[in-house]
N, CA and C atoms as a LAMMPS dump frame, in Angstrom:
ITEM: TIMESTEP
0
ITEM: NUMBER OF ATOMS
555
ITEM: BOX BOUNDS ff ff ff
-5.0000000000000000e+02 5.0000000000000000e+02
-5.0000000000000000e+02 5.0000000000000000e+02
-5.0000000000000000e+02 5.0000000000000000e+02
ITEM: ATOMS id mol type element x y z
1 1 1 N 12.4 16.031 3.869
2 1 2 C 12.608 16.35 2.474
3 1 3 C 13.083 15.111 1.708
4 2 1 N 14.091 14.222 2.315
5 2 2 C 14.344 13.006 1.632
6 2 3 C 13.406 12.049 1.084
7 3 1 N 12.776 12.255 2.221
8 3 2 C 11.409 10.796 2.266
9 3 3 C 10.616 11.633 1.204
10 4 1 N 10.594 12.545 1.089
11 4 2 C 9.394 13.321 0.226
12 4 3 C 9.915 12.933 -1.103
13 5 1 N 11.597 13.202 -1.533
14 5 2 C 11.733 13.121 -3.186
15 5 3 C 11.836 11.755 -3.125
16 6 1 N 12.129 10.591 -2.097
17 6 2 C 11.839 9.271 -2.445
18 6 3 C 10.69 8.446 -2.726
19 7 1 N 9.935 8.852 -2.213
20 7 2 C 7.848 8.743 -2.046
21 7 3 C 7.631 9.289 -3.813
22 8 1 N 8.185 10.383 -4.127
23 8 2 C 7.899 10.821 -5.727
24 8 3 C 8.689 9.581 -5.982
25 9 1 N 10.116 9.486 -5.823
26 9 2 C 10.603 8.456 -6.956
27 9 3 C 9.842 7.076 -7.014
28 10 1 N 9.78 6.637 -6.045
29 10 2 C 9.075 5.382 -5.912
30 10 3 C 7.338 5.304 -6.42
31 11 1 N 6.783 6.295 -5.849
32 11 2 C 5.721 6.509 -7.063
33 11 3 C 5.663 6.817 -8.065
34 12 1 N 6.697 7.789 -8.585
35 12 2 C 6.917 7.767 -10.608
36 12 3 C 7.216 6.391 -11.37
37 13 1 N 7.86 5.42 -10.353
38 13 2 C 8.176 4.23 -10.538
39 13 3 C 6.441 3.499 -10.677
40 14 1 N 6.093 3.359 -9.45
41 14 2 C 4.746 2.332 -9.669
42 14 3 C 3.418 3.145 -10.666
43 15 1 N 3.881 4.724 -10.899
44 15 2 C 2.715 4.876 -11.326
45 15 3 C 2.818 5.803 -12.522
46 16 1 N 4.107 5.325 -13.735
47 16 2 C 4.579 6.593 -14.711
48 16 3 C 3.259 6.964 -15.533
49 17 1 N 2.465 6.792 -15.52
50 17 2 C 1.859 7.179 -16.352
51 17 3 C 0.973 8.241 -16.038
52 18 1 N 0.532 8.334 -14.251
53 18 2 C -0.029 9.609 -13.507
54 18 3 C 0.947 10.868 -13.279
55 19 1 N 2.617 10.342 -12.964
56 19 2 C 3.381 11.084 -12.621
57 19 3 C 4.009 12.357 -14.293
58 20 1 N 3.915 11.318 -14.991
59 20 2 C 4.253 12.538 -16.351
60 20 3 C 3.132 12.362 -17.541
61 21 1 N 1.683 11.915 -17.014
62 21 2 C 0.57 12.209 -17.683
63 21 3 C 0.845 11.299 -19.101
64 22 1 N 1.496 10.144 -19.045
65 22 2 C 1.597 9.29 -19.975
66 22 3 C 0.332 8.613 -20.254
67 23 1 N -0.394 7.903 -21.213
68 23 2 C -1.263 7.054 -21.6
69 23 3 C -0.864 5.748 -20.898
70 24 1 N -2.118 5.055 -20.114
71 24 2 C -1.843 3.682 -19.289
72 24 3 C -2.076 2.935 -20.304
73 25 1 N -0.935 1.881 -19.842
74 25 2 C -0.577 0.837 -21.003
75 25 3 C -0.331 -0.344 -20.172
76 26 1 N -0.546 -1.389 -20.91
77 26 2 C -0.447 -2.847 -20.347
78 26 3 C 0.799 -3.538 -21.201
79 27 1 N 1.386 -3.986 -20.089
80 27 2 C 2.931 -4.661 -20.389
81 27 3 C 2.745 -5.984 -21.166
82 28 1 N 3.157 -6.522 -22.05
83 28 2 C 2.927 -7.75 -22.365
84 28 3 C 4.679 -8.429 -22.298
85 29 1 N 5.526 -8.013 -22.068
86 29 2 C 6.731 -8.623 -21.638
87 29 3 C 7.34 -9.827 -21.082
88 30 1 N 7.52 -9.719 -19.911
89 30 2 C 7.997 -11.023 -19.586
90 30 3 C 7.029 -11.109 -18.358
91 31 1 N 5.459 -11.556 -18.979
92 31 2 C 4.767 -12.061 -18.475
93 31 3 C 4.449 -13.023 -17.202
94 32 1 N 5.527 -14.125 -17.848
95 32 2 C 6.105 -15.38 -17.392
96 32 3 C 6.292 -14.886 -15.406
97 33 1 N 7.294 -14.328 -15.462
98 33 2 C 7.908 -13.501 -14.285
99 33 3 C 6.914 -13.318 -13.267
100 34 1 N 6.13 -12.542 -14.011
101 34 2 C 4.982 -11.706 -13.239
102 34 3 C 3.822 -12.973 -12.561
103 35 1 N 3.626 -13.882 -13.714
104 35 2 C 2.549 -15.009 -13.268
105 35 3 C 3.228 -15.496 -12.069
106 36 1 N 4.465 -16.19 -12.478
107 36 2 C 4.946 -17.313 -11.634
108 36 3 C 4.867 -16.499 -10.123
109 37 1 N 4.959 -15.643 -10.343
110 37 2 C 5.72 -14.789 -8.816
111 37 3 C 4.467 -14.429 -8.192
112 38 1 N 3.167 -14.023 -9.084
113 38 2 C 1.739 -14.128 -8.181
114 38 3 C 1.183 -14.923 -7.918
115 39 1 N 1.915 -16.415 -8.275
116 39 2 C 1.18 -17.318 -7.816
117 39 3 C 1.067 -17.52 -6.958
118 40 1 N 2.5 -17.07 -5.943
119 40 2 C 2.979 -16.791 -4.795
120 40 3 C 2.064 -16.592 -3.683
121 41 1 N 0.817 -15.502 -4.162
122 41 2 C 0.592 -14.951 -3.366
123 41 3 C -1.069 -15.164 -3.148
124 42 1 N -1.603 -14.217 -2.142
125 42 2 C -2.895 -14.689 -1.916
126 42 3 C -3.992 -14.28 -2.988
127 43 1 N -3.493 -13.533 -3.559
128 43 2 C -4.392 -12.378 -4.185
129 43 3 C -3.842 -12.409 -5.778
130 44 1 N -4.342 -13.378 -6.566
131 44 2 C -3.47 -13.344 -8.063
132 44 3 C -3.731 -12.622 -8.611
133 45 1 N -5.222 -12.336 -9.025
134 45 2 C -5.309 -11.363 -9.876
135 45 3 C -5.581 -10.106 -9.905
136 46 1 N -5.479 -9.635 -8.125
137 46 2 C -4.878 -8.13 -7.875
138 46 3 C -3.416 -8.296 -7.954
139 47 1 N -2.399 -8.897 -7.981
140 47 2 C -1.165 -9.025 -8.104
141 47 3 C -0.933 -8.912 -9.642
142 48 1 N -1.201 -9.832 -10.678
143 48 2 C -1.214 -9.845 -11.675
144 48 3 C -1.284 -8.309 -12.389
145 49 1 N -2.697 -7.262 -11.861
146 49 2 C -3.013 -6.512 -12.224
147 49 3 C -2.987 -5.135 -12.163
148 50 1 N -1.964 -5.297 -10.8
149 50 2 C -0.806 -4.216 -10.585
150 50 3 C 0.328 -3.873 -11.099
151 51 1 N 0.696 -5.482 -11.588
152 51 2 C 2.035 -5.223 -12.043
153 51 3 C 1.715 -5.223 -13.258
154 52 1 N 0.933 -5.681 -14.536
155 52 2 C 0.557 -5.366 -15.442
156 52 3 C 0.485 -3.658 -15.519
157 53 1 N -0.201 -2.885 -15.146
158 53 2 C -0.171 -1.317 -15.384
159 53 3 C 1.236 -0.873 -15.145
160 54 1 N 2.413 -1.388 -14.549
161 54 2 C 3.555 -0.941 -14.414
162 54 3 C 4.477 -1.654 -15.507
163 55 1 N 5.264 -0.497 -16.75
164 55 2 C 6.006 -0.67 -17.53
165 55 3 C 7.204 -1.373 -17.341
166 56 1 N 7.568 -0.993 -15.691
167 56 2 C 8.921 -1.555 -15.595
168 56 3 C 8.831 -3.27 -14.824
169 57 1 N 7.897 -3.18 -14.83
170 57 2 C 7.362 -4.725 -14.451
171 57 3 C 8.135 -5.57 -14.633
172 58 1 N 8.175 -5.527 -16.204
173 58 2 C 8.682 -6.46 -17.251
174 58 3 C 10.438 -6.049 -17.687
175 59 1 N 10.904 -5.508 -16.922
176 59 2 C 12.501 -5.469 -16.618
177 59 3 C 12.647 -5.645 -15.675
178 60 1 N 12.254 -6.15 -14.506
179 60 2 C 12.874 -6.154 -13.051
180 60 3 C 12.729 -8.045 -12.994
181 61 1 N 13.431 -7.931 -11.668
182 61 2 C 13.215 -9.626 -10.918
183 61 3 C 12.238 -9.049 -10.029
184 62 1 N 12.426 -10.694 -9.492
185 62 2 C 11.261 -10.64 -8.441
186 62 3 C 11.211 -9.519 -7.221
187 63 1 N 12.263 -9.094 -6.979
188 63 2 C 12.687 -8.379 -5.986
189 63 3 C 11.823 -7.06 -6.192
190 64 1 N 12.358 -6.772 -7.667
191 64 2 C 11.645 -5.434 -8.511
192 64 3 C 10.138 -5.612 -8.35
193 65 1 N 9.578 -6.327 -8.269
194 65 2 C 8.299 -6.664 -8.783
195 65 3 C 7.578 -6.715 -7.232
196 66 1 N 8.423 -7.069 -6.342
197 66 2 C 8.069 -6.675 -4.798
198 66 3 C 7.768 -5.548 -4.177
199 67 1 N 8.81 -4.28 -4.701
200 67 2 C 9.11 -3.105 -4.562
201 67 3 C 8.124 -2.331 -5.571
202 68 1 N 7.474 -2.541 -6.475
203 68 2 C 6.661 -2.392 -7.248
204 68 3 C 5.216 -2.337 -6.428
205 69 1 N 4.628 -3.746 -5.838
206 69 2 C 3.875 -3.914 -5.183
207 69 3 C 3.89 -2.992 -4.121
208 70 1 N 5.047 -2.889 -3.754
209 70 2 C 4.934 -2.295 -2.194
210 70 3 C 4.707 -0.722 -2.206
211 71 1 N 5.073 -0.433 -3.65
212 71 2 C 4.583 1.162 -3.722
213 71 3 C 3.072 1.124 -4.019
214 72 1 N 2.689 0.301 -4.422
215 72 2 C 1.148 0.263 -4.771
216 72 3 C 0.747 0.453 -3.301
217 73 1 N 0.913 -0.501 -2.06
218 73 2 C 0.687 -0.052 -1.211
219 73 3 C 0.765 1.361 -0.301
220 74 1 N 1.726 1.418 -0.549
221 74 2 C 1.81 2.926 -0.436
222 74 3 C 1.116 3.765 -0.511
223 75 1 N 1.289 4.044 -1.798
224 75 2 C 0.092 4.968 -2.673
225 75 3 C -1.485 4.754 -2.31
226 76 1 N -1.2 3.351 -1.849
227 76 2 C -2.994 3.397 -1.42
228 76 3 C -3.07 3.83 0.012
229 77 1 N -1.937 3.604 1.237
230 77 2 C -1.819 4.098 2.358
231 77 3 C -2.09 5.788 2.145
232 78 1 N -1.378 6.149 1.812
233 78 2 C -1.069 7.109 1.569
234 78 3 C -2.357 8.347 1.036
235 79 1 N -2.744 7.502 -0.117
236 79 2 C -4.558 8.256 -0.419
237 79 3 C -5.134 8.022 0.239
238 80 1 N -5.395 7.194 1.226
239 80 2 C -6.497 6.858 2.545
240 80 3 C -6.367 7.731 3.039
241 81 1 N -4.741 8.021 3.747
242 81 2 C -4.693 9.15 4.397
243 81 3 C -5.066 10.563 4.023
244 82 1 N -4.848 10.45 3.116
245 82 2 C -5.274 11.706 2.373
246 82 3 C -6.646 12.224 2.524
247 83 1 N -7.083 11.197 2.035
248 83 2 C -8.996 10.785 2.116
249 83 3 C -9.346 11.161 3.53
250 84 1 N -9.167 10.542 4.423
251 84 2 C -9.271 11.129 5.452
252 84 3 C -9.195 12.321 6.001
253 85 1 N -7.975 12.639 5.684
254 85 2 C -7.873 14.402 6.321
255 85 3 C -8.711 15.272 5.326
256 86 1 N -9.247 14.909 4.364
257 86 2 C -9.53 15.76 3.529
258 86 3 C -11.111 15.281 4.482
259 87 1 N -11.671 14.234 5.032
260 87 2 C -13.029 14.179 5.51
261 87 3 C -13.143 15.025 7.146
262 88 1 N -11.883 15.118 7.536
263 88 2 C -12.046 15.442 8.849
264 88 3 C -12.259 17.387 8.814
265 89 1 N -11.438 17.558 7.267
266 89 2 C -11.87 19.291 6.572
267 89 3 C -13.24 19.338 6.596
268 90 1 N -14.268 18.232 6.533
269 90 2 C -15.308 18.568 5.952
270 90 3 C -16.306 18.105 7.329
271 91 1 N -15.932 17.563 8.375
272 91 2 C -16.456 16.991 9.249
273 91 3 C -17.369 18.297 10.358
274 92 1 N -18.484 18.653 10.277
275 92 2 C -19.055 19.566 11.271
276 92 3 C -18.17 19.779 12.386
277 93 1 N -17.824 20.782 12.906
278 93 2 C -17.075 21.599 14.277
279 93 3 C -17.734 20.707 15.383
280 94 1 N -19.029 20.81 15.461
281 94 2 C -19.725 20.463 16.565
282 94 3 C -19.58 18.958 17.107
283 95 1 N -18.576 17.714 16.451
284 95 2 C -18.543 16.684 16.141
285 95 3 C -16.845 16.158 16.404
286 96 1 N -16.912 16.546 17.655
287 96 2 C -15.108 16.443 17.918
288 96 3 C -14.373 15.201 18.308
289 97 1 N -15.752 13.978 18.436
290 97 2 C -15.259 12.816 18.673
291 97 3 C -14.822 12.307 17.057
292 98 1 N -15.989 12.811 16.182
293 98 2 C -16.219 12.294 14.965
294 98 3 C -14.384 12.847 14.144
295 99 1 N -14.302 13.989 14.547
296 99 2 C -12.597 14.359 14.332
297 99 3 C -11.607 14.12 14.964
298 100 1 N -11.673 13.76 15.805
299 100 2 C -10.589 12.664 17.01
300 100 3 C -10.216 11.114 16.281
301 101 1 N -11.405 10.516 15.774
302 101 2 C -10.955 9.685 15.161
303 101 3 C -10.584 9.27 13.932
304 102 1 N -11.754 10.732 12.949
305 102 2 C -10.523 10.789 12.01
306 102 3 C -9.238 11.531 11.72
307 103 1 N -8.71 12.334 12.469
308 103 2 C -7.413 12.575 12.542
309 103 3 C -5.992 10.982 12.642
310 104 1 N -6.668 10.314 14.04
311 104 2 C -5.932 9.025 14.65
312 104 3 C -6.599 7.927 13.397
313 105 1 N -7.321 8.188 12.33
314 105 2 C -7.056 7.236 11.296
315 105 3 C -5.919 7.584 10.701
316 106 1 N -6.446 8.639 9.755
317 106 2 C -5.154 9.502 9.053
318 106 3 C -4.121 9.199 9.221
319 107 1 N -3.2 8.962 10.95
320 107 2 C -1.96 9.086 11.243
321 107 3 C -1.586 7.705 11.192
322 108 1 N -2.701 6.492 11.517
323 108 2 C -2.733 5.22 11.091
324 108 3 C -2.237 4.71 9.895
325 109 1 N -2.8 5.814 9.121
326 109 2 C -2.862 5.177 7.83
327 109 3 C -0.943 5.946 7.417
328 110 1 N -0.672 7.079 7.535
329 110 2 C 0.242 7.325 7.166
330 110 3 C 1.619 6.444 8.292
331 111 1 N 1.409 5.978 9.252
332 111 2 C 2.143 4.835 9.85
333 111 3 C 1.969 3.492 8.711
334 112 1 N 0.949 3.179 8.157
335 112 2 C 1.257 2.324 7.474
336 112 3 C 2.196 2.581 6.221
337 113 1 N 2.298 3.38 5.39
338 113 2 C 2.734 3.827 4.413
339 113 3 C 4.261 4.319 5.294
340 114 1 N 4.773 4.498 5.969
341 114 2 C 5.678 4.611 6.662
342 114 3 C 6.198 3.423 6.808
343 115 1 N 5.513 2.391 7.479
344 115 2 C 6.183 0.956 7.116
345 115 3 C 6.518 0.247 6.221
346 116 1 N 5.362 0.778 4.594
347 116 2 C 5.777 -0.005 3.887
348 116 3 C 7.17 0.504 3.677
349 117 1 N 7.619 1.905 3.593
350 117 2 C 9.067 2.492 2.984
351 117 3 C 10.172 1.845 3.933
352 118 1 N 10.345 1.162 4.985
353 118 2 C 10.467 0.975 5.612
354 118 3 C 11.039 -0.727 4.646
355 119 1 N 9.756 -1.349 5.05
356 119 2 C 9.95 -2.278 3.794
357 119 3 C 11.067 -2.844 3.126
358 120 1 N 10.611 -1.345 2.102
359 120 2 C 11.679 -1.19 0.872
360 120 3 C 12.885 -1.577 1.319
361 121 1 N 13.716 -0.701 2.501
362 121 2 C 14.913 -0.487 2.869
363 121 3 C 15.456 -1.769 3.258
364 122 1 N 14.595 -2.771 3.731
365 122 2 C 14.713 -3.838 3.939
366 122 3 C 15.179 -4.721 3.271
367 123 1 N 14.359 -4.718 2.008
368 123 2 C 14.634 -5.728 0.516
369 123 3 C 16.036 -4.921 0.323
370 124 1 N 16.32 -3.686 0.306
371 124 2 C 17.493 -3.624 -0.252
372 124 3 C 18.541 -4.134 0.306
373 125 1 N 18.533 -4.71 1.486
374 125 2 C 19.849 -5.156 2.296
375 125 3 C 19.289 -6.651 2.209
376 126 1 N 18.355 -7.507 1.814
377 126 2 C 17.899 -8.347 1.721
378 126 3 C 17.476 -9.036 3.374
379 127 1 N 16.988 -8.242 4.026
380 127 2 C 16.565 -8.099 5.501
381 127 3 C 14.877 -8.83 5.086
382 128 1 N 14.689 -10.114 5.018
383 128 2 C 13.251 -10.218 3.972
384 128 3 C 12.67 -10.83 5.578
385 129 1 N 13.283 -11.164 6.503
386 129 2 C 12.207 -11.027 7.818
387 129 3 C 11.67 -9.775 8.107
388 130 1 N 12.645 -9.045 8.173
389 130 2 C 12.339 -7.616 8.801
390 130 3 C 11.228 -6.535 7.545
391 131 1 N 11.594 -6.749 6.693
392 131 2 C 10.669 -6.495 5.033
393 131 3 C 9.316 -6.87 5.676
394 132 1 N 9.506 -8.579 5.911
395 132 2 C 8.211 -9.7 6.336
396 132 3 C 7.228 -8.694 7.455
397 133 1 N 8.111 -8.619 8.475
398 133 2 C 7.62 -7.953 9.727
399 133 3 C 6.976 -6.549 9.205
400 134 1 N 7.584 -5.402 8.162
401 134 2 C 7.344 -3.962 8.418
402 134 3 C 5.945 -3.871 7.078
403 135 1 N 5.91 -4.949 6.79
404 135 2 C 4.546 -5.406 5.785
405 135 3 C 3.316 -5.786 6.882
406 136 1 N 3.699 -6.515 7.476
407 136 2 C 2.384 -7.064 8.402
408 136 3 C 2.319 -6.102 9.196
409 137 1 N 3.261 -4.961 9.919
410 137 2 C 2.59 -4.214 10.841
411 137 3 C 1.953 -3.052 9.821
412 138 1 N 2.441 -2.592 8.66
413 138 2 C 1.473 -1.69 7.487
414 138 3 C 0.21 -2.613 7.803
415 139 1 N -0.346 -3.744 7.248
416 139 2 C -1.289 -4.206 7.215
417 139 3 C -2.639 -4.068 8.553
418 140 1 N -1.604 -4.157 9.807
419 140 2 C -2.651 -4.385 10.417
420 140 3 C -2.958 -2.547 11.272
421 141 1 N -2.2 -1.543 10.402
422 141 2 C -2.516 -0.122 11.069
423 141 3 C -4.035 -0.113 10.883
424 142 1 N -4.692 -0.507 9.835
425 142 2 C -6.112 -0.287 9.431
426 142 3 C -7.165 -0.955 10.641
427 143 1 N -6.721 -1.652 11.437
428 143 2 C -7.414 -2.695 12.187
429 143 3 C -7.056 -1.474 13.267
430 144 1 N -5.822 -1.222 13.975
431 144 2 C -6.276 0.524 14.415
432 144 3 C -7.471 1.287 14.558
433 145 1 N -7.143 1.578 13.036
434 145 2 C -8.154 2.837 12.952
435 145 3 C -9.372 1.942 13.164
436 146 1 N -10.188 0.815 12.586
437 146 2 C -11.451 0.262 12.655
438 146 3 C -11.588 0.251 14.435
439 147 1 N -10.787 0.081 15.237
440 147 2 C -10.948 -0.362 16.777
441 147 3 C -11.09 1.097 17.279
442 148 1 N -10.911 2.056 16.652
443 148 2 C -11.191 3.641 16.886
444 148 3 C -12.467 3.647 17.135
445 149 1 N -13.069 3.274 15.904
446 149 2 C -14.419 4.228 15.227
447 149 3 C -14.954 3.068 16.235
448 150 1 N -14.564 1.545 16.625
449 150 2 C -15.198 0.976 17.747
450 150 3 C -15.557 0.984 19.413
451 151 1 N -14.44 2.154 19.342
452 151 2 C -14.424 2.402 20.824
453 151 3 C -15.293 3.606 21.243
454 152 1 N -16.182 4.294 19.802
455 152 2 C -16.876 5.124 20.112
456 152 3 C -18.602 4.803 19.577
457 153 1 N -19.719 3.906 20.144
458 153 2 C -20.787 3.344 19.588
459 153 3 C -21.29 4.046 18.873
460 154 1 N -21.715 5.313 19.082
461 154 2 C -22.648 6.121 17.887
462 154 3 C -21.727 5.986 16.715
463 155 1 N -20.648 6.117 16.7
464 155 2 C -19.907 6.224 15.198
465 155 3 C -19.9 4.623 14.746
466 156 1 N -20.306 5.299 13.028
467 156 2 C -20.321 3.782 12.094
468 156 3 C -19.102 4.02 11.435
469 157 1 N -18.471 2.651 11.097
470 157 2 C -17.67 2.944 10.077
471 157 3 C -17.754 3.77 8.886
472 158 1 N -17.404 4.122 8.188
473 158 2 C -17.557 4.196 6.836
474 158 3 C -17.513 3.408 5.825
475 159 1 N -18.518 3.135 5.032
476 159 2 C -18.251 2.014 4.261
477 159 3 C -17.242 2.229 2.932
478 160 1 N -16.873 3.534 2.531
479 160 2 C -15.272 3.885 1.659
480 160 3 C -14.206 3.269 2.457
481 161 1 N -13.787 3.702 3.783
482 161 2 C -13.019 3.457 4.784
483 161 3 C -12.846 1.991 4.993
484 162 1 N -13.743 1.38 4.559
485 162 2 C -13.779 -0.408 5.093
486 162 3 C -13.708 -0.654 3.536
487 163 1 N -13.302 -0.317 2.554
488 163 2 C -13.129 -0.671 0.727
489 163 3 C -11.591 -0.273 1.151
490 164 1 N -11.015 0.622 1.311
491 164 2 C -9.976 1.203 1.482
492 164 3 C -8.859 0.098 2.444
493 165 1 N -9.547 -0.099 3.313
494 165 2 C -9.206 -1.096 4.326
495 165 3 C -8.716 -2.526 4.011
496 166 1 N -10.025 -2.938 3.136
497 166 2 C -9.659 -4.332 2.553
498 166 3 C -8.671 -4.503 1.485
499 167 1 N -9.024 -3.161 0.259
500 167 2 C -7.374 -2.523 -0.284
501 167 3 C -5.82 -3.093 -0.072
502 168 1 N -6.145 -2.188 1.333
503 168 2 C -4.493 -2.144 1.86
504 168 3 C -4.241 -3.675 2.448
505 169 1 N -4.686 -4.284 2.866
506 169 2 C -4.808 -5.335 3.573
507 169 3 C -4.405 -6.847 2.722
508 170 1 N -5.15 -6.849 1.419
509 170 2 C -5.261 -7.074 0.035
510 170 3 C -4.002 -6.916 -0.57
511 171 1 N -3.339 -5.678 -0.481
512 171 2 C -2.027 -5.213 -1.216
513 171 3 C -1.055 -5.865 -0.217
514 172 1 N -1.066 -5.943 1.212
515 172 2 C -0.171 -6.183 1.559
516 172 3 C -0.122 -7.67 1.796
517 173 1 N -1.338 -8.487 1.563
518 173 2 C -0.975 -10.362 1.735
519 173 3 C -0.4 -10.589 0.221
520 174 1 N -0.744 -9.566 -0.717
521 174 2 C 0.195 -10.213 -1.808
522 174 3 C 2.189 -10.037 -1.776
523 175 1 N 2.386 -8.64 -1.127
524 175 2 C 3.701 -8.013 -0.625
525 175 3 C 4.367 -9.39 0.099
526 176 1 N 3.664 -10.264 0.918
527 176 2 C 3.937 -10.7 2.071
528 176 3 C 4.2 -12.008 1.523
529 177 1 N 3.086 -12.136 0.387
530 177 2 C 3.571 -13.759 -0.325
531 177 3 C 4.924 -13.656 -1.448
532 178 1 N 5.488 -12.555 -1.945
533 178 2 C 6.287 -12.039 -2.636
534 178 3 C 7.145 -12.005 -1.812
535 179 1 N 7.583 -11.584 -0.436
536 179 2 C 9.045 -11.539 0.343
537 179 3 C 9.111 -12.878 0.643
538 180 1 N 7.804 -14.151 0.778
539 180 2 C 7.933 -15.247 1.32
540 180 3 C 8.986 -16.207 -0.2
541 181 1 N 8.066 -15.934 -1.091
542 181 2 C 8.943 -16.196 -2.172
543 181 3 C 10.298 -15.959 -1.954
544 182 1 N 11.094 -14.515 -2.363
545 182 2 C 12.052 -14.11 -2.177
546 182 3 C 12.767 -15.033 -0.99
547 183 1 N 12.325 -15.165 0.057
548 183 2 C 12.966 -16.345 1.099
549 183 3 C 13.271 -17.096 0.933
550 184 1 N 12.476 -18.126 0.02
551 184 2 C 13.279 -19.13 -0.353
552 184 3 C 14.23 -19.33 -1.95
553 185 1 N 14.065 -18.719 -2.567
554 185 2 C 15.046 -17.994 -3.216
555 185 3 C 16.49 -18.621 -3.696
């Protein structure tokens, strides 16, 4: 129940405008902040363009703007998983390898989103190895699930599943150049 009203808070945070049906708006604030701190990272102008759709962007430090990111990840862990179980509802009975592995994505994917919160708890004690560490193992749950669908030849990936993949992967080398920042600090 905790993790559940914290997962809302932290997503009303990265995403107010889905959570109370607000109009999406682009921050023009303290811009400055937001550049310098994606320069950081691998991915500028998915960084840039995350934190742009988030209002509180432009009141936080860098720290904020980490924790920001890291719910983006989330939220995308998190709808994968979703995505998934909602494909394994739809997956023929007769096809139990084909639901074996997407179930053990699903749980992949919600292990990642588990790490990123994980994360979080991290930055708050300023634990930015252990932050470092519970980012890269989110990142590489997806490489998991892909070594699944590999260990069984007739099954292809999915090509949503491999968009989704590069996503999270994507979200989290920018997370990762943002705690590296924060390190030196």
């Amino acid at each position: 129940m905790r993790s559940t009203i914290f997962m809302f808070f932290l997503l009303s945070l990265v995403f107010p405008h889905c959570m109370f049906h607000q109009p999406l708006i682009f921050v023009n604030g303290d811009m400055k902040l937001i550049q310098e701190t994606c320069k950081n990272t691998k991915y500028y102008d998915l960084c840039v363009s995350s934190l742009k759709t988030n209002a509180t962007s432009t009141k936080t430090d860098t720290k904020g703007l980490s924790l920001i990111m890291i719910g983006v990840g989330m939220a995308n862990a998190t709808a994968t998983s979703s995505y998934l179980s909602s494909q394994l509802l739809s997956t023929t009975p007769n096809d139990p390898t084909m639901k074996k592995v997407l179930r053990e994505c699903a749980d992949k994917y919600g292990y990642a989103s588990n790490a990123l919160q994980d994360s979080v708890q991290d930055l708050a004690t300023e634990s930015y190895d252990y932050a470092y560490m519970h980012v890269m193992g989110a990142s590489d749950y997806p490489n998991a699930c892909r070594n699944a669908f590999r260990r069984y030849p007739g099954l292809a990936y999915p090509s949503e599943l491999a968009r989704r993949e590069d996503g999270l992967k994507h979200i989290c080398d920018v997370v990762l150049g943002m705690i590296d920042h924060l390190g030196n600090l």
